[in-house]
C-alpha positions as CSV (number, residue, x, y, z in Angstrom):
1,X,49.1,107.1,107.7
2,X,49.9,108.9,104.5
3,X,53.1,107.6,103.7
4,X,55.7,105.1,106.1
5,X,58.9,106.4,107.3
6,X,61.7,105.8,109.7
7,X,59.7,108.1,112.6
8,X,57.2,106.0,114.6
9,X,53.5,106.9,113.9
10,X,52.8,108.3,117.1
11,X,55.1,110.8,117.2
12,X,54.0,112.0,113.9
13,X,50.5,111.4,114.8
14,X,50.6,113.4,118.2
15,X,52.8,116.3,116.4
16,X,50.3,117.0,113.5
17,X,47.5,116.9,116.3
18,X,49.3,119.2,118.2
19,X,49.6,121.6,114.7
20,X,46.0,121.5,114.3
21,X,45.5,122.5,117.8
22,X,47.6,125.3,117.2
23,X,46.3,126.4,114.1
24,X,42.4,126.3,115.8
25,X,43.2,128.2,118.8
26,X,44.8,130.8,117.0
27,X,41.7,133.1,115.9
28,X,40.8,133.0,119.6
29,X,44.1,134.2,120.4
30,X,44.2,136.9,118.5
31,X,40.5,137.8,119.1
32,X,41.9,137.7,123.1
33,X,44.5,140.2,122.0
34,X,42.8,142.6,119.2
35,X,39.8,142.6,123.1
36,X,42.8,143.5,125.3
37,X,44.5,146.3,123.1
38,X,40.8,147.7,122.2
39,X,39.9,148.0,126.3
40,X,43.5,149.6,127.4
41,X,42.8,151.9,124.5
42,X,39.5,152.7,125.5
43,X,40.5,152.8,129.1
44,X,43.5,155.2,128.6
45,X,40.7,157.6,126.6
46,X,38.7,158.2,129.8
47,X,41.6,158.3,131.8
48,X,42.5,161.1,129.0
49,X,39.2,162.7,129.1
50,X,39.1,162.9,133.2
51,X,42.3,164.5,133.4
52,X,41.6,167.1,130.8
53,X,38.2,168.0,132.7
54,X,40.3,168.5,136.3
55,X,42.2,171.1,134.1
56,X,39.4,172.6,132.4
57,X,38.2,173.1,136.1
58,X,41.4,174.5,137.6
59,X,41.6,177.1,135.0
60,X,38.0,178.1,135.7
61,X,38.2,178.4,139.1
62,X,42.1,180.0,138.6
63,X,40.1,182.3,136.3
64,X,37.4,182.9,138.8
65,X,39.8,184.0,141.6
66,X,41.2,186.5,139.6
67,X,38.3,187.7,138.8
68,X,36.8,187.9,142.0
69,X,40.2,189.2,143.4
70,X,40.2,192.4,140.9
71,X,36.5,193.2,141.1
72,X,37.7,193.6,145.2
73,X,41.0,195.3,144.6
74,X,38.9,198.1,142.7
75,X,39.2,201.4,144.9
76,X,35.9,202.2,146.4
77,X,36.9,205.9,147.4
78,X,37.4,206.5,143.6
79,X,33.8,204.7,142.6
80,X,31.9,206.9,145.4
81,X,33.4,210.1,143.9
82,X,32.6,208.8,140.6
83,X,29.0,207.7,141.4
84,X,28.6,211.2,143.5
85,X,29.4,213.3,140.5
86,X,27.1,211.6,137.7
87,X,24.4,211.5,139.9
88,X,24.9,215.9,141.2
C-alpha cells in the first residue's frame, strides 16, 4: 500500500489491477484491429481485381461480336466481282 487513505485497499487494489490489465491487453487489441482492417483491405482488392477482369472480358467478347458481325455483314456479291476482276 503506497500511501493510506479514506478508500478501502481493496477497491484501490482491484482498480489498479484492473488498469494494468487494460494497459497489457491493449497491444493485442490493436494488433486484432490493425489484422482486421489489413484483411477487409486485402479482401476488397480481389474483390476489385475480379470485377475488373468480368469487364475486361465483356468488352472482349462485346468487341468480338462486332467484329464477327461486320466481317458477315460484308456484301459477298461485291467481293466476287472484285475477286473476278483482279484475277481476269
Amino acid at each position: 500500500m503506497a500511501f493510506p487513505t479514506a478508500v478501502n485497499s481493496q477497491i484501490t487494489d482491484s482498480v489498479s489491477e484492473v488498469n494494468t490489465k487494460v494497459l497489457g491487453d491493449s497491444p493485442a487489441m490493436a494488433m486484432g484491429n490493425f489484422f482486421m482492417a489489413t484483411s477487409q483491405a486485402l479482401s476488397n482488392a480481389a474483390h476489385n481485381a475480379t470485377a475488373s477482369q468480368q469487364q475486361t472480358n465483356m468488352t472482349g467478347q462485346a468487341a468480338t461480336t462486332t467484329g464477327v458481325t461486320t466481317l458477315y455483314s460484308i456484301d459477298t456479291a461485291s467481293d466476287a466481282v472484285g475477286t473476278t476482276n483482279i484475277y481476269q
